[in-house]
Backbone as CSV, one residue per row, in Angstrom:
resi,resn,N_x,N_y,N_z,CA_x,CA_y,CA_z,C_x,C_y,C_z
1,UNK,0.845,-1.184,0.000,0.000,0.000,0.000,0.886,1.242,0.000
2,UNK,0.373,2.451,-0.990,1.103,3.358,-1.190,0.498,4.473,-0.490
3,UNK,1.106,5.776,0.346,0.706,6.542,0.822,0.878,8.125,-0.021
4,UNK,-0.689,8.569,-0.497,-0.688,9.535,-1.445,0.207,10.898,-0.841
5,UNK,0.245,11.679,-1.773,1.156,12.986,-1.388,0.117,14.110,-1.407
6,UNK,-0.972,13.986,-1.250,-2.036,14.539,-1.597,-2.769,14.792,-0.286
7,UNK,-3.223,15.936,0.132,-4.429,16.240,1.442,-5.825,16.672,0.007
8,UNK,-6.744,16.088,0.178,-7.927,16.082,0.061,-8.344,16.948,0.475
9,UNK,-9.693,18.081,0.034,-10.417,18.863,0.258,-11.470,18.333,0.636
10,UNK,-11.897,17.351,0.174,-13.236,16.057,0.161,-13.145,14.861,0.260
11,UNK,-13.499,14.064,0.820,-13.670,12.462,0.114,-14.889,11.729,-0.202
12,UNK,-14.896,11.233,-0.626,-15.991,10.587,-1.421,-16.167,8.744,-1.133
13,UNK,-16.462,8.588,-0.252,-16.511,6.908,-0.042,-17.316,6.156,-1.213
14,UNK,-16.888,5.494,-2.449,-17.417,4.681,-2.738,-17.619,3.180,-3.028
15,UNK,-17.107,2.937,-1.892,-16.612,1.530,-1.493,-18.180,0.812,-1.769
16,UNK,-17.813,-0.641,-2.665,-19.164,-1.500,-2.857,-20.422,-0.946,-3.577
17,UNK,-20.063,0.473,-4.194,-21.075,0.564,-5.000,-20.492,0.272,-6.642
18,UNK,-21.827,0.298,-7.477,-21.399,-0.920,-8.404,-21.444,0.095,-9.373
19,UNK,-20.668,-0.133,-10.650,-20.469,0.509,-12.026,-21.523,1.369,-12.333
20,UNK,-22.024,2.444,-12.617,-20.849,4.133,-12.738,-20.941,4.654,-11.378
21,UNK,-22.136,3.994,-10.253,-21.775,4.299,-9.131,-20.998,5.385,-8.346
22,UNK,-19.412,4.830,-8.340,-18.625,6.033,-7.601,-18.084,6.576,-9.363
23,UNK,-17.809,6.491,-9.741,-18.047,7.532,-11.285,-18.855,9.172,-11.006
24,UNK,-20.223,8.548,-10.632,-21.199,9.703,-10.616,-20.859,10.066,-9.055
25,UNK,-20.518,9.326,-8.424,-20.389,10.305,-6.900,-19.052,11.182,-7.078
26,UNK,-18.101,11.108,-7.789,-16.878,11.738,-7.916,-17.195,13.267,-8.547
27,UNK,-18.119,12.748,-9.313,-18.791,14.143,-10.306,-19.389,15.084,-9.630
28,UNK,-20.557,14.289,-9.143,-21.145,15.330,-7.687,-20.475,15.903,-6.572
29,UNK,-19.445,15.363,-6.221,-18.279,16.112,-5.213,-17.928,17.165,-5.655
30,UNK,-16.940,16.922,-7.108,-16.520,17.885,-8.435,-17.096,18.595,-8.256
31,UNK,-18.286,18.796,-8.818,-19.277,20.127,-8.929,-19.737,21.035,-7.218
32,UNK,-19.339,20.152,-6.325,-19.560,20.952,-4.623,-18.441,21.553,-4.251
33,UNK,-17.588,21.684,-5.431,-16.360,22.133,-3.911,-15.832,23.096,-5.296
34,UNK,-14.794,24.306,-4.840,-14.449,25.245,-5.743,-13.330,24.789,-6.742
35,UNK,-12.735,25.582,-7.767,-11.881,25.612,-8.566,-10.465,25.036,-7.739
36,UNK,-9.375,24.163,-8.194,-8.272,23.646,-7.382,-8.401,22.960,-6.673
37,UNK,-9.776,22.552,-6.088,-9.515,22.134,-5.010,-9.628,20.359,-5.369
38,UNK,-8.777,19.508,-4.166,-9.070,18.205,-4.390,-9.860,17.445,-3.875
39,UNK,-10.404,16.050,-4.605,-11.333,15.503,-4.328,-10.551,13.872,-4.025
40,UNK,-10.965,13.366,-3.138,-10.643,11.505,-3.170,-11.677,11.282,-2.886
41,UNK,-11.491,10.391,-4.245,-12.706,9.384,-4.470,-12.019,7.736,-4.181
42,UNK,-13.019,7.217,-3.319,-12.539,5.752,-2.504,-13.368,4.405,-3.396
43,UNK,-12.319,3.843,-4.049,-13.735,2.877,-4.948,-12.963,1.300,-4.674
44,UNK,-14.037,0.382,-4.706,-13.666,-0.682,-4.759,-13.411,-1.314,-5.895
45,UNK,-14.644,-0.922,-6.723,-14.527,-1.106,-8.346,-13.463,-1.012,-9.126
46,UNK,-13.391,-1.862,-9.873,-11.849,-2.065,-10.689,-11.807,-1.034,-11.672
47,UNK,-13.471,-1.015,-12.661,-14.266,-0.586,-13.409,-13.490,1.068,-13.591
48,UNK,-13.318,1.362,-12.353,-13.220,2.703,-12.105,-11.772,3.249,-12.268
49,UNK,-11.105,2.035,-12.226,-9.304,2.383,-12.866,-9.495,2.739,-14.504
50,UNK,-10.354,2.618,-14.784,-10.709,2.975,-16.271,-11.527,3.981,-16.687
51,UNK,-12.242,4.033,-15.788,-13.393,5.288,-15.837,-13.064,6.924,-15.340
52,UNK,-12.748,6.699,-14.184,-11.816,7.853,-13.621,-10.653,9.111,-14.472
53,UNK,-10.125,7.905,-15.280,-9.012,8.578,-16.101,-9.680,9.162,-17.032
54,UNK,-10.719,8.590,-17.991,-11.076,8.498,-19.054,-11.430,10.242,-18.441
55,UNK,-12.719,10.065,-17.584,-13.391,10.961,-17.650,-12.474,12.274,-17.128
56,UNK,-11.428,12.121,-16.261,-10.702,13.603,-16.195,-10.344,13.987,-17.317
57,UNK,-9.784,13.448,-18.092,-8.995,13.732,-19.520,-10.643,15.056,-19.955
58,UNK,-11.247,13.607,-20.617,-12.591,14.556,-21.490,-12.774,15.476,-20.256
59,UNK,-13.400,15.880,-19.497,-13.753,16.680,-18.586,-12.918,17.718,-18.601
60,UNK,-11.681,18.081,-18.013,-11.008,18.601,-17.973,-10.037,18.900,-16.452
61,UNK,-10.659,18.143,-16.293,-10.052,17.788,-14.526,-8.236,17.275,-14.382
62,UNK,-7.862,17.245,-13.426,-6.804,16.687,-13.622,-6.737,15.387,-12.323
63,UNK,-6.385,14.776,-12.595,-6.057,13.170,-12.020,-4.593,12.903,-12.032
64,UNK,-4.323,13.211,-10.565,-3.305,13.618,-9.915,-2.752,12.539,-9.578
65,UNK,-3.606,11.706,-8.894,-2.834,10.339,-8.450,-3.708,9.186,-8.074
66,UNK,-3.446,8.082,-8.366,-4.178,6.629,-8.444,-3.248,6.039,-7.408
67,UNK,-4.277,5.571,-6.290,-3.342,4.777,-5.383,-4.230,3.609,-4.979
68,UNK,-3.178,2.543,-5.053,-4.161,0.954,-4.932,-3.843,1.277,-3.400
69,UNK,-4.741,0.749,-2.734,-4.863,0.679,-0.919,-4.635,-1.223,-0.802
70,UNK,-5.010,-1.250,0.502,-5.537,-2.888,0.688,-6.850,-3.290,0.323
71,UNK,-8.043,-2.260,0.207,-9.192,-2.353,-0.127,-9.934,-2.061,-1.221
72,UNK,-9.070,-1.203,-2.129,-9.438,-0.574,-3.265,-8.201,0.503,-4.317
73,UNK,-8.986,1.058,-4.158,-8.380,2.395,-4.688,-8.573,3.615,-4.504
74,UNK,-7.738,5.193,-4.811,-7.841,6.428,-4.173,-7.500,6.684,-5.082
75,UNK,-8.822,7.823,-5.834,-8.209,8.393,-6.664,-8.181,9.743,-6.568
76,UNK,-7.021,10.341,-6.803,-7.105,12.254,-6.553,-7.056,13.157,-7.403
77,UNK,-8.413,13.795,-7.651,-8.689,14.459,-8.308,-8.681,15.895,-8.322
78,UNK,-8.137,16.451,-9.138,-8.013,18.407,-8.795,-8.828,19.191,-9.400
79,UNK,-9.800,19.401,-9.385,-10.801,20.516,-9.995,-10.514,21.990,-10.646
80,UNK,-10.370,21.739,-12.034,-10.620,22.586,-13.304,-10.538,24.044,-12.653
């Protein structure tokens, strides 16, 4: 397990919810919190090592850092 370099503005638990699930909860965080600021999103979903990226790219977000845990994954997101 890797320990991010990142303090979070938010987190977003989406542990055990199922495909686009924590997708759409990452979005709704996104849109609550201001410009720069970061978001971790907590997913169990594998689904979401694929989804996450995809969608910062198109979006315009930046996706700072992917960290596998013992339980999942953390992903850190920086707001546009």
């Amino acid at each position: 397990m890797t320990e991010a370099a990142y303090d979070p503005d938010k987190t977003v638990d989406a542990r055990g919810a199922a495909c686009p699930g924590p997708l759409m909860d990452l979005i709704g965080a996104i849109k609550s919190v201001d410009s720069g600021a970061i978001v971790r999103l907590r997913s169990d979903n594998e689904q979401s090592t694929t989804d996450v990226p995809e969608w910062t790219e198109e979006s315009g977000n930046e996706l700072l850092e992917l960290v596998e845990t013992d339980d999942g994954y953390d992903f850190y997101v920086k707001k546009a």
